[in-house]
C-alpha positions in Angstrom: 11.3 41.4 -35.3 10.0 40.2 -31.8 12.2 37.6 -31.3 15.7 39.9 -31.7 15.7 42.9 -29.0 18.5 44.4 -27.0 18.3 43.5 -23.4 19.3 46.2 -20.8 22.8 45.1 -20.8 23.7 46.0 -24.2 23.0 42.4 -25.1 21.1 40.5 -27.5 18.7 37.8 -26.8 19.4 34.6 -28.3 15.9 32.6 -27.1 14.5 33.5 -30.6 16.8 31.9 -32.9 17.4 29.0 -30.2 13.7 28.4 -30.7 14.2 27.7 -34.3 17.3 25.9 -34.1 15.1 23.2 -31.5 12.4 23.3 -33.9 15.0 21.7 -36.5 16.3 19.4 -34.2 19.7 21.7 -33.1 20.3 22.2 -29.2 23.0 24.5 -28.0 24.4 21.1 -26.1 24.4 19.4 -30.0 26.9 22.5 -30.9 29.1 22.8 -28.0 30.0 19.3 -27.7 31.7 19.7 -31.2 33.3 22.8 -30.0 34.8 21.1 -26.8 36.2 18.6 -29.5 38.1 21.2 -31.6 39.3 22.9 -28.4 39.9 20.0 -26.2 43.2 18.8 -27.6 44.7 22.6 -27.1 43.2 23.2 -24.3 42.9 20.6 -21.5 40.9 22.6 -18.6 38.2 23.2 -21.0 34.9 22.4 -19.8 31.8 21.7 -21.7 30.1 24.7 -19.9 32.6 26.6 -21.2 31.8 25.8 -25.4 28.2 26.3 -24.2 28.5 30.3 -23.5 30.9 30.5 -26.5 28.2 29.3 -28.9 25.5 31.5 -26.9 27.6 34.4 -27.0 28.3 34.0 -31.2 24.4 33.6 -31.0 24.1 36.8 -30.0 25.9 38.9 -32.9 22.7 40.2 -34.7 24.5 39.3 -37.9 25.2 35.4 -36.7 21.1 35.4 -36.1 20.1 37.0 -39.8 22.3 34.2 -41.5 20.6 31.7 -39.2 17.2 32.9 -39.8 17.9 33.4 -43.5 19.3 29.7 -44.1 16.2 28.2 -42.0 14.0 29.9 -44.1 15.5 28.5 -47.4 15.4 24.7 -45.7 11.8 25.3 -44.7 10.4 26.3 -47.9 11.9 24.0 -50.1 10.8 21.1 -47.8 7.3 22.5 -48.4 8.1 23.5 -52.1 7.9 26.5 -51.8 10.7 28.1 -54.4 10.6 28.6 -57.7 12.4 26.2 -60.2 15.1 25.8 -60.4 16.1 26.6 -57.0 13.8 23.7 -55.7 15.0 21.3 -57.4 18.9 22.3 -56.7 17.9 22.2 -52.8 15.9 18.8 -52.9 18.7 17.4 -54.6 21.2 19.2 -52.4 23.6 19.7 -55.5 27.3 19.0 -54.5 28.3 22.4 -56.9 25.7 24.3 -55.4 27.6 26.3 -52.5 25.9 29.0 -51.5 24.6 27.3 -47.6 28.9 26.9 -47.7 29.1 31.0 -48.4 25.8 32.0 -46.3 27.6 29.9 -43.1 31.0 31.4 -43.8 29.5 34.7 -43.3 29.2 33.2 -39.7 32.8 31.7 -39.1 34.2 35.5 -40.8 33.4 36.7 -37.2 36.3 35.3 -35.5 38.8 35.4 -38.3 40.9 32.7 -40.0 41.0 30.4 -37.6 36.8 29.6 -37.7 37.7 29.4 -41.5 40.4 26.6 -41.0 37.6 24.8 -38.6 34.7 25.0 -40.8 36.5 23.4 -43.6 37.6 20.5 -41.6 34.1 20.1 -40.4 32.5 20.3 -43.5 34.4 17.4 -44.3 34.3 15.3 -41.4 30.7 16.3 -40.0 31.0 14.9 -36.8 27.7 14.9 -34.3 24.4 16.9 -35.1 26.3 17.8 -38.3 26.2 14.8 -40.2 22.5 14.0 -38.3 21.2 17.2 -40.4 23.2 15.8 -43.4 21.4 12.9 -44.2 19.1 12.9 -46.5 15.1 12.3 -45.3 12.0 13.9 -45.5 13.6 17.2 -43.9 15.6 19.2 -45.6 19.4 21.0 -44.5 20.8 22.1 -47.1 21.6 25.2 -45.3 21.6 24.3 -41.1 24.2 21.6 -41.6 26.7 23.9 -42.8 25.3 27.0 -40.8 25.4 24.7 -37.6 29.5 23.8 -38.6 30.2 27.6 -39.0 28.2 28.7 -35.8 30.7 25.9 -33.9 34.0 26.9 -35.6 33.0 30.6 -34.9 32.7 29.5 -31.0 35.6 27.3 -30.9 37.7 30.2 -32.4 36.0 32.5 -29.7 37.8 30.0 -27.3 40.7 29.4 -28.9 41.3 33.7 -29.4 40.1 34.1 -25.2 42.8 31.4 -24.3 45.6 32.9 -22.1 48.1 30.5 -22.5 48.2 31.5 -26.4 51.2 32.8 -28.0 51.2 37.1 -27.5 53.8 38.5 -30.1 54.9 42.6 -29.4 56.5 44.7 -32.1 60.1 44.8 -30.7 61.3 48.5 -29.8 62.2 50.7 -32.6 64.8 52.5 -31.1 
């Protein structure tokens, strides 16, 4: 796959699936200004920069990519009806008990434990930003990149939140 190779560094270019996330109206800048709103309120020197480099660096987990890639696939051929019945019709419907974009994205929020869990489900529900933009209903359809999009910026608010020094440390006390 051209567009997923290890640089020198050890690490892995994210300009391939960036590519398709434009090319379905998703910027990195759509992603990290939801993450500065999760992380803003718990941490006040956050910059925007900062939420930026967290959802670039959960881009770069090969694994975050394949369930990108994966769920873009599925949105793109079913708005060119492209899947057999009655897959189609579930996704052009976007059935409410369908939730398997909900299971593909959690595979994405998983990375960086329970807290990304706790955020995806409250931005599921609220879908603030380019989430509820990819949510409406119109000639595209995102069944799967609204909810991958809401994992990929709990994953990177968790990032943040785990990187933060000024979180609670707890030591197992001596067993003497």
């Amino acid at each position: 796959m051209a567009d997923l190779h290890e640089e020198a560094n050890g690490t892995i270019e994210t300009s391939g699936i960036e590519k398709w996330l434009e090319q379905r109206g998703v910027v990195i800048q759509d992603i990290a200004d939801i993450v500065f709103s999760l992380q803003r309120p718990y941490n006040p020197d956050l910059k925007l920069e900062e939420c930026s480099q967290s959802v670039r660096a959960v881009l770069q987990k090969r694994e975050v990519q394949y369930v990108l890639y994966t769920g873009i696939a599925l949105d793109e051929l079913a708005e060119r009806k492209l899947l057999p019945e009655p897959l189609q019709a579930i996704m052009e419907a976007d059935a409410s008990l369908y939730g398997v974009d909900e299971t593909l994205a959690l595979g994405i929020t998983n990375v960086y434990g329970m807290i990304g869990l706790t955020s995806f489900g409250y931005l599921d529900k609220v879908k603030p930003g380019i989430i509820r933009q990819l949510n409406v209903k119109g000639e595209r359809i995102h069944v799967f990149l609204d909810d991958l999009v809401a994992g990929l910026a709990a994953a990177a608010s968790a990032r943040i939140a785990h990187q933060d020094p000024k979180a609670e440390r707890y030591d197992l006390p001596d067993s003497h």
